[in-house]
C-alpha positions in Angstrom: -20.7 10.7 5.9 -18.7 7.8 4.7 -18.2 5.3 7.3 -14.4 3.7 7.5 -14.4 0.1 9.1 -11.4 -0.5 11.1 -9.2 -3.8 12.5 -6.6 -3.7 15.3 -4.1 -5.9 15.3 -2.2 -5.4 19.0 -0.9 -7.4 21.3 -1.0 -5.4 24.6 -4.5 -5.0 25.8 -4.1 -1.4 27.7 -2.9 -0.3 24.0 -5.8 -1.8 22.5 -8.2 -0.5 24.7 -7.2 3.1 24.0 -7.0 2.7 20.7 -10.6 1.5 20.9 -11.7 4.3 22.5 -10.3 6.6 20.0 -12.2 4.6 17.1 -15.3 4.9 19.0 -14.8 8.9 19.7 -14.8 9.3 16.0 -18.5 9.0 13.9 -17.3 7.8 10.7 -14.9 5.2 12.2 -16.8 1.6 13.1 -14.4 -1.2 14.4 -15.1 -4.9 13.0 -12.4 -6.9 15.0 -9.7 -6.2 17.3 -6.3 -8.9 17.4 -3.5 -9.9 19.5 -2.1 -12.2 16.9 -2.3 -11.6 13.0 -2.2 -15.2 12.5 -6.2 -14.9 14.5 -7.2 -11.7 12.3 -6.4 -13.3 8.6 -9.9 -15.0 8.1 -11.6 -11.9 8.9 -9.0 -9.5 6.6 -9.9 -12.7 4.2 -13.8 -12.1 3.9 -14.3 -8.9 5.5 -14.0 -5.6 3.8 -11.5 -3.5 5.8 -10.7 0.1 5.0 -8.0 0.5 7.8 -6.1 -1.6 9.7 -4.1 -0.3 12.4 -1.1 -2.3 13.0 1.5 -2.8 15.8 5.0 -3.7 14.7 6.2 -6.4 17.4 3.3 -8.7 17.8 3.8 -12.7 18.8 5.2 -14.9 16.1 5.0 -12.5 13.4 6.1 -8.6 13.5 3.5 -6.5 11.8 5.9 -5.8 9.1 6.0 -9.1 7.5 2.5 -9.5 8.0 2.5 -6.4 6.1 4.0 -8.0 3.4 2.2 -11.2 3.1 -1.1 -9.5 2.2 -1.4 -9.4 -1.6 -3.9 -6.1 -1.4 -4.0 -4.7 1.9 -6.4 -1.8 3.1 -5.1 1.6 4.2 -2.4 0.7 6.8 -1.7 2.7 10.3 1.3 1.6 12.1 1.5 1.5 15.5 4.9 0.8 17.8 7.0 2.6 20.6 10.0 1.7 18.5 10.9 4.5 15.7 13.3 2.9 14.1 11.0 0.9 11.9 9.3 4.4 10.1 10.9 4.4 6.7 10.5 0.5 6.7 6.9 1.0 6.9 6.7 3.8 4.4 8.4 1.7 1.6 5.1 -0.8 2.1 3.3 2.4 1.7 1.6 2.6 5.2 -0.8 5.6 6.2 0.7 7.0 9.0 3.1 5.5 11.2 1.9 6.5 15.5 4.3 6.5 17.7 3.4 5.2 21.2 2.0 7.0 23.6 0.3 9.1 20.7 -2.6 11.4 21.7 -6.1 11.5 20.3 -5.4 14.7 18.1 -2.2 12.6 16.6 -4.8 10.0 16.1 -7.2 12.3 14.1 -4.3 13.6 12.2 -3.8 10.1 10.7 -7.4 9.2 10.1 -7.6 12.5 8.0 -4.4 11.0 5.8 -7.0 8.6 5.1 -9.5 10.5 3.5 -6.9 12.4 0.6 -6.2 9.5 -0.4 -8.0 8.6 -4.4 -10.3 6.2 -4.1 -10.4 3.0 -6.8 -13.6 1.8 -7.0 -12.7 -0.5 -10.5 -14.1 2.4 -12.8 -14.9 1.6 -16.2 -12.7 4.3 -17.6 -9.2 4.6 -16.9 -6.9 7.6 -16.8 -5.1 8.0 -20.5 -2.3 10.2 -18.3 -0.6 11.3 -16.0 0.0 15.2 -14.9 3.6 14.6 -12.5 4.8 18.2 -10.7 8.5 18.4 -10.4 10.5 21.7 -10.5 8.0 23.9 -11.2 6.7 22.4 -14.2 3.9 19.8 -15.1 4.6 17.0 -17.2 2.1 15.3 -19.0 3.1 11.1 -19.2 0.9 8.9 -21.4 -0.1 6.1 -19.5 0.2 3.6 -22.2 4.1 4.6 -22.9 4.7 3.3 -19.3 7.3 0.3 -18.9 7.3 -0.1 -15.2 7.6 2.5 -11.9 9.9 2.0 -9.0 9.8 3.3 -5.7 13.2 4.5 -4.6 13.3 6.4 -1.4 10.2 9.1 -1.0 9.7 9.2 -4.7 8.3 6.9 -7.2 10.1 6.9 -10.7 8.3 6.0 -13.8 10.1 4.8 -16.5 9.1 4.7 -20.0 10.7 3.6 -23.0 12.8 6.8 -23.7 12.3 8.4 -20.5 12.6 8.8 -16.7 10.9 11.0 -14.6 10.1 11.5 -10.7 7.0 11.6 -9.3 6.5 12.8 -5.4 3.7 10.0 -4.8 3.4 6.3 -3.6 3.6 3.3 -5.8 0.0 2.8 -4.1 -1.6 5.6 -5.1 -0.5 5.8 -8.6 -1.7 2.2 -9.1 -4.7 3.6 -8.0 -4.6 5.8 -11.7 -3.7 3.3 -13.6 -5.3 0.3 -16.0 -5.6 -2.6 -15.0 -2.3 -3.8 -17.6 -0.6 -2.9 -14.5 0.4 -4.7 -11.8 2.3 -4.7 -8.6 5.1 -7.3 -8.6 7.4 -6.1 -5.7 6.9 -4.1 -2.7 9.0 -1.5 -5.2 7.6 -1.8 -8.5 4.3 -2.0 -10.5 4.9 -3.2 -14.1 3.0 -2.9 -17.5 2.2 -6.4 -18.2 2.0 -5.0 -22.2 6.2 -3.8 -21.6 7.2 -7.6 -20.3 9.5 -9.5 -22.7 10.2 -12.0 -20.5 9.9 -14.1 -16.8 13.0 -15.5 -15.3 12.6 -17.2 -12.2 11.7 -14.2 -10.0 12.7 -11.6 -12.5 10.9 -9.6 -15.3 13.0 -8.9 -18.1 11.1 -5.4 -19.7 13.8 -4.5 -22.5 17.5 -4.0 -20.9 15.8 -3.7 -17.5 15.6 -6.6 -15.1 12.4 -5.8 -12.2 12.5 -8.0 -9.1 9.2 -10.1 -8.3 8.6 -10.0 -4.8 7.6 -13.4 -3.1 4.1 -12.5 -1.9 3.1 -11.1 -5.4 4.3 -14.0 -7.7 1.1 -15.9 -7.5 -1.1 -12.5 -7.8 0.9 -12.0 -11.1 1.3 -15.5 -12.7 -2.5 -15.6 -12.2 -2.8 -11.9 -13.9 -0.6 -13.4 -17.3 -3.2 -16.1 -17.9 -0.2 -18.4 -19.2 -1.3 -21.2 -21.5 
């Protein structure tokens, strides 16, 4: 049985402690660290491998949500708040789960088991040469290579190729998961194929007649990617 290692980052202690509890209940579940503060749980998400951190929204200093943002390659993400407003904020940044507070132990299970659909990437040697996207009834094949860049826009993730659109019901996550590593993720809502780049202006790419924001957090992650000489 694989064993997940977990983080909590939560700033009410009664909260904490339950969601303690349930971690414990579960076999495959072992908690490394539990937070008040993210600015107290970065060194460990720095040098510890983390498969999920559970994550409250309002936290002291910084809200869970920018935090969110500020981690160049964070582990699977379960949001926790007693506010539901912030649910499709947290799905754009490709959470888990989002629990809404109270939330019982079977709610909890429910989310853990998003965890385990999800495709692993454990930096295989060989990469997928396609795609296989379901839309309408049909199958479409997409080769890989003829990707320009994919966007996230609402619930689906468009991928755009040179000639060609077409929707994908998925997360910009896990398809970066299938791809080689010529891509990249340089926004919260768009990986690009470093290949399909013409051009970097200020905190744009230019990829043919198509300009792709570069999101703060991943600038450095991708000017270290281009090698630049």
């Amino acid at each position: 049985m694989e064993v997940l290692s977990c983080m909590i980052i939560e700033d009410q202690l009664s909260a904490q402690r339950i969601l303690t509890g349930y971690i414990e209940e579960v076999p495959n579940l072992e908690l490394l660290g539990a937070f008040i503060t993210p600015l107290k749980a970065i060194r460990q998400l720095e040098t510890t491998s983390i498969d999920v951190l559970f994550l409250d929204i309002h936290l002291p200093k910084i809200s869970g949500i920018d935090f969110l943002r500020s981690i160049p390659s964070p582990p699977a993400v379960i949001l926790t708040t007693a506010f539901p407003e912030y649910a499709l904020e947290g799905f754009e940044l490709d959470v888990i789960d989002y629990l809404l507070k109270p939330y019982s132990f079977e709610r909890f299970l429910k989310a853990i088991s998003k965890i385990h659909r999800l495709p692993k990437n454990n930096n295989p040697i060989f990469y997928q040469k396609y795609l296989f996207l379901r839309a309408k009834g049909i199958i479409q094949k997409v080769n890989i290579d003829a990707i320009h860049y994919i966007e996230a826009k609402g619930s689906f993730t468009l991928i755009h190729t040179g000639k060609n659109r077409y929707i994908a019901n998925t997360s910009l996550q896990e398809i970066l998961t299938r791809l080689s590593p010529n891509f990249i993720r340089c926004h919260k809502s768009f990986i690009v194929n470093i290949e399909a780049i013409n051009k970097i202006i200020g905190n744009t790419i230019q990829i043919e007649n198509n300009t792709i924001l570069i999101g703060r957090t991943y600038k450095e992650q991708l000017l270290e990617k281009l090698k630049m000489i």
